[in-house]
C-alpha positions in Angstrom: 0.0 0.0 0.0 3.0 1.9 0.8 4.6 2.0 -2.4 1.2 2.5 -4.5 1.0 5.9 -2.4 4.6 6.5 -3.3 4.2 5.8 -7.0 0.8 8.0 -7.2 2.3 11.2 -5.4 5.8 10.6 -7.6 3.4 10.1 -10.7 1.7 13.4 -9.3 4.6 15.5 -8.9 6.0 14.5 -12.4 2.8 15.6 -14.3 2.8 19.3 -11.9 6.9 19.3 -13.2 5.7 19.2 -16.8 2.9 21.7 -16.6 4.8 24.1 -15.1 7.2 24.2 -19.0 4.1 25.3 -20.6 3.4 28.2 -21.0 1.1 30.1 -19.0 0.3 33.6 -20.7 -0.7 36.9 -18.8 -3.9 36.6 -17.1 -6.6 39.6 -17.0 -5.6 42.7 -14.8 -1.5 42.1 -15.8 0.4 44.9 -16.5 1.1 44.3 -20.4 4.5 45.1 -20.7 5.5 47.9 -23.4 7.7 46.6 -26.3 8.4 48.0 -29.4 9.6 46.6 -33.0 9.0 46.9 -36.9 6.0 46.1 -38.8 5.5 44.6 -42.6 6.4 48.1 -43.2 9.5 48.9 -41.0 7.7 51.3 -39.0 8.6 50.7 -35.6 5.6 50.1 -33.5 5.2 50.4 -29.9 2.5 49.7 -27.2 2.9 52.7 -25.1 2.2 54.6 -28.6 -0.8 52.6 -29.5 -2.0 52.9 -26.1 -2.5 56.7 -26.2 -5.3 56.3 -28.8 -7.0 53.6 -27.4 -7.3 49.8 -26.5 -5.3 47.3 -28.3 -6.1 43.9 -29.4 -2.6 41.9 -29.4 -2.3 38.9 -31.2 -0.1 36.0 -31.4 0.3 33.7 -34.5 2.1 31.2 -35.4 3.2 31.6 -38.8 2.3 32.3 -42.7 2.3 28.6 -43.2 -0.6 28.0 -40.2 -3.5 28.0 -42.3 -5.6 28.6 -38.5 -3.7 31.9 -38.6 -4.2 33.0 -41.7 -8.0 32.5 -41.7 -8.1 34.3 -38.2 -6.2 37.7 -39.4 -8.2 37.3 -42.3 -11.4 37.6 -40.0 -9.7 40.4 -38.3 -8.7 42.3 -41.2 -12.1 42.1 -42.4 -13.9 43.3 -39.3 -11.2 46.1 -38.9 -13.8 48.6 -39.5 -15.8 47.1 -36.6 -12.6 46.6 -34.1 -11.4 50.2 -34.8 -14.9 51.8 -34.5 -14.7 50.5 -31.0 -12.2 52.5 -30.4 -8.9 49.4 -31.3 -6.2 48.8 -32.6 -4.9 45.5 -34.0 -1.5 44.9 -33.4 -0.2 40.8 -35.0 2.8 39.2 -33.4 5.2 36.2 -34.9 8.6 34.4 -34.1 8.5 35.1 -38.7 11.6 36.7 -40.0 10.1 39.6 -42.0 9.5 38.3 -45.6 7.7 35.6 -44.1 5.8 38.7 -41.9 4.9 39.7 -45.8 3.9 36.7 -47.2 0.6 36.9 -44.1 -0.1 40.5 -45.1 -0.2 39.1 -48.9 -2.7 36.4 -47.5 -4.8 38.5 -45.3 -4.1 41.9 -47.1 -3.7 43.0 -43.6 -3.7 47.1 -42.8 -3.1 46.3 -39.1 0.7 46.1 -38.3 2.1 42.5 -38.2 5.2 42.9 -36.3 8.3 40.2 -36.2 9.2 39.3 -33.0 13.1 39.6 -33.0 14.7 37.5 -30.1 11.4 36.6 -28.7 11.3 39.5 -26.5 7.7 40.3 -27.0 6.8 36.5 -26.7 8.7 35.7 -23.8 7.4 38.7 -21.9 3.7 37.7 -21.9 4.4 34.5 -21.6 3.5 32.6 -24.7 7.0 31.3 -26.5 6.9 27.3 -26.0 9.8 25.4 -27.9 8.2 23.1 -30.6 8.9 19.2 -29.8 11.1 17.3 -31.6 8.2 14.7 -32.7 6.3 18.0 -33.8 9.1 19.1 -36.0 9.6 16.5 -37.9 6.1 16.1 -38.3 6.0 19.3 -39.9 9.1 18.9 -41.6 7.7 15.9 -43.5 4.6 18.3 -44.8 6.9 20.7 -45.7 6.9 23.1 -43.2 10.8 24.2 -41.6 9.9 26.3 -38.4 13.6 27.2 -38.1 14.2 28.5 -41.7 11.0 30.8 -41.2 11.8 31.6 -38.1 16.0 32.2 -38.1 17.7 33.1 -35.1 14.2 32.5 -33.2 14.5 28.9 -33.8 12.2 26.3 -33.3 9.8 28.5 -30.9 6.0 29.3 -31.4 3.5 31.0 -29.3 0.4 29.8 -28.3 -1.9 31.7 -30.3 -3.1 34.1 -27.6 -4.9 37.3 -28.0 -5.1 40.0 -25.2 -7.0 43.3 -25.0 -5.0 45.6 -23.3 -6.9 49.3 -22.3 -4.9 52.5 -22.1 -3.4 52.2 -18.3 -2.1 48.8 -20.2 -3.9 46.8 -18.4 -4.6 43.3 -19.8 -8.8 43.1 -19.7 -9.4 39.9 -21.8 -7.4 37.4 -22.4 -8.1 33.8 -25.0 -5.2 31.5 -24.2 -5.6 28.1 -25.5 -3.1 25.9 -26.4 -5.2 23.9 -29.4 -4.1 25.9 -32.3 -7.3 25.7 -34.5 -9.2 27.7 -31.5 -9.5 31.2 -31.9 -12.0 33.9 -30.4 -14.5 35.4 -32.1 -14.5 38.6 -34.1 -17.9 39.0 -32.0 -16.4 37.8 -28.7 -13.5 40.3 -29.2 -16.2 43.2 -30.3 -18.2 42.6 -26.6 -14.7 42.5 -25.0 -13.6 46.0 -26.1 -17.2 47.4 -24.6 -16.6 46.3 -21.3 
């Protein structure tokens, strides 16, 4: 009985070991930390900036070559009008190295600034950046995909596709963090969100 209870609470703290390397995110009423770098257009872009006009809807995506992230700042792009009526602004974040930052914009004609993420810095201060597994690579790299040629220097790291809204004392209001990549919230969800 003895070492059934030993194997549980060792099974136990093995499973709390590994949850704690995933990534957690910033939850609602976080300080969003300020950052700054250049969009598809090498403008630099920073929060504090954004902020001064209004609430910002930040995004995380994957890449050009995640067809879930495409269609989602497609949706956006289309229901700018709507977003920026409230008041918004859209900012798009990715590990990308810029010409991959332009091959999005020329898939979702995006007018919102989609900003590489050089170093991680922006990732790895809201907590998204996870490294992609080994299994997962090569699953990808047998479809075609090369994380670490679109990425460079960033490597093999991703974010979890996360979107915050952050209001103009930065503070993070809303927050969608879900690690299953072909979940995203709703143009309508993020609409109600930017009312509150």
């Amino acid at each position: 009985m003895k070492r059934i209870l030993c194997l549980v609470v060792l099974l136990h703290v093995i499973l709390l070991a590994g949850a704690q390397d995933a990534p957690e995110g910033l939850f609602i009423n976080s300080k969003a930390p300020d950052f700054r770098a250049k969009d598809q257009n090498g403008k630099e872009v920073r929060l504090k900036d954004l902020l001064k006009n209004g609430k910002v809807v930040l995004v995380f995506y994957r890449g050009q070559w995640c067809p879930y992230c495409s269609k989602y700042l497609k949706k956006l792009e289309d229901s700018l009008q709507l977003i920026n009526g409230k008041g918004a602004t859209v900012v798009a974040i990715t590990p990308e190295l810029p010409e991959n930052v332009n091959k999005m914009v020329e898939k979702t004609d995006a007018k919102f600034p989609v900003l590489y993420d050089e170093g991680l810095k922006i990732m790895k201060a809201y907590e998204v950046e996870f490294e992609v597994p080994e299994n997962v690579l090569t699953r990808y790299r047998n479809s075609g995909i090369k994380i670490d040629e679109n990425n460079g220097k960033n490597g093999n790291f991703l974010p979890i596709p996360a979107t915050y809204i952050i209001d103009k004392e930065s503070t993070i209001t809303y927050r969608f963090f879900q690690s299953d990549y072909k979940k995203r919230p709703s143009v309508q969800e993020i609409l109600t969100n930017l009312e509150k």
